[in-house]
N, C-alpha and C positions, 0 to 999 in steps of 0.2 A: 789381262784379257788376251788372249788366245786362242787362233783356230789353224791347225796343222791338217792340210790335205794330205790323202797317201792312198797307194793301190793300184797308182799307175804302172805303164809298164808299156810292153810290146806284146801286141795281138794282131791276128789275122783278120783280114776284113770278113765282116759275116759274126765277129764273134762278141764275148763279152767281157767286161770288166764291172765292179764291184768301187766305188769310191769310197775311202770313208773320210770324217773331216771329224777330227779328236777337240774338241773343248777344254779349255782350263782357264782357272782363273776368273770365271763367272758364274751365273747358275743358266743354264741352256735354254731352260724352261719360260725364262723370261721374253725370250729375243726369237724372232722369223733368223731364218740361214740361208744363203744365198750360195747356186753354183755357179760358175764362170769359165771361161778358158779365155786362154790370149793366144793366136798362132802368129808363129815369125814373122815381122810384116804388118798386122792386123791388129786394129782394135779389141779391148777387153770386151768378150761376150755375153750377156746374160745367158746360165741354160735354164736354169730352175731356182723355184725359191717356195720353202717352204713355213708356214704360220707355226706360229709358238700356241696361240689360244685355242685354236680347233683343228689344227694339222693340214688345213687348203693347200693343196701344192697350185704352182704354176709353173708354165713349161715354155719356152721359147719355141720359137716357128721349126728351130734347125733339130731340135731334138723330142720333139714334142711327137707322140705314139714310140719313142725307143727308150726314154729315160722314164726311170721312175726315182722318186726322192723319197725318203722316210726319215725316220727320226726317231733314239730313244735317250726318253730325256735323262732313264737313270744312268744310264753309262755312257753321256754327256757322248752322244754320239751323231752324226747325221750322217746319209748315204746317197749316193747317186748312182740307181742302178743303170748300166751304158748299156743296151742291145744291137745288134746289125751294126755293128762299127764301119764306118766309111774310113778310108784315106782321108777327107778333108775335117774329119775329129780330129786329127793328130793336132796335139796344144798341149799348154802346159795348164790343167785346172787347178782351181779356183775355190776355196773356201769362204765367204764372209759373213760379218754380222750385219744385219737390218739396222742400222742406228735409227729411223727415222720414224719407223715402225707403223709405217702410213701405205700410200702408193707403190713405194719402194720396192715392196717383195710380190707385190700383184706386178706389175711392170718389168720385176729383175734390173732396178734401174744401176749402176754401177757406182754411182755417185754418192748415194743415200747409203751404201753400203761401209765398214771399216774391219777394224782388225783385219785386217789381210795377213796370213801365212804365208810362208815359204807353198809354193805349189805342187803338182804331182804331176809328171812327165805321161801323157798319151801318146803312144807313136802305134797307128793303125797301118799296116805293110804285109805286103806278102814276102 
């Protein structure tokens, strides 16, 4: 089991980025997907988390009207659209699986989550 984020990078504030978080080793279909970030200093963040059975997303406070999340399950794919990038996104995000497949991904709770990837570098700057 396996979940690789990527697509970070460096972006100007105001602008956008594209996440994606690659699957292996499972079948996707089964399991809610969770995004996150951790900034220097700072606890691991819920931003989104999206259902396996009818596609519900849900959004955290900090990202919620800029992010959007999708999902395709044939090319075991999930995405976190980033819009209006702030200086205070800069973090390294977050891919996981829903192990718990309850509250978890309604909540984006960080606990209930596993297979954690290597991350993908945000850095929002002019």
């Amino acid at each position: 089991v396996q979940l690789q984020a990527s697509g970070g990078g460096l972006v100007q504030p105001g602008g956008s980025l594209r996440l994606s978080c690659t699957a292996s080793g499972f079948t996707l279909d089964d399991w809610a997907i969770g995004w996150f970030r951790q900034a220097p200093g700072k606890e691991r963040e819920g931003l989104s988390c999206i259902m396996n059975r009818d596609g519900s997303a849900y959004y955290g406070d900090s990202v919620k009207g800029r992010a959007t999340i999708s999902r395709d399950n044939a090319k075991k794919m999930v995405y976190l659209q980033m819009n209006n990038l702030k200086p205070d996104d800069t973090a390294i995000y977050y891919c996981a699986l829903d192990l718990i497949a309850g509250d978890g991904c309604v909540l984006i709770d960080a606990p209930s989550f596993g297979a954690w990837g290597q991350g993908t570098q945000v850095t929002v700057s002019s």
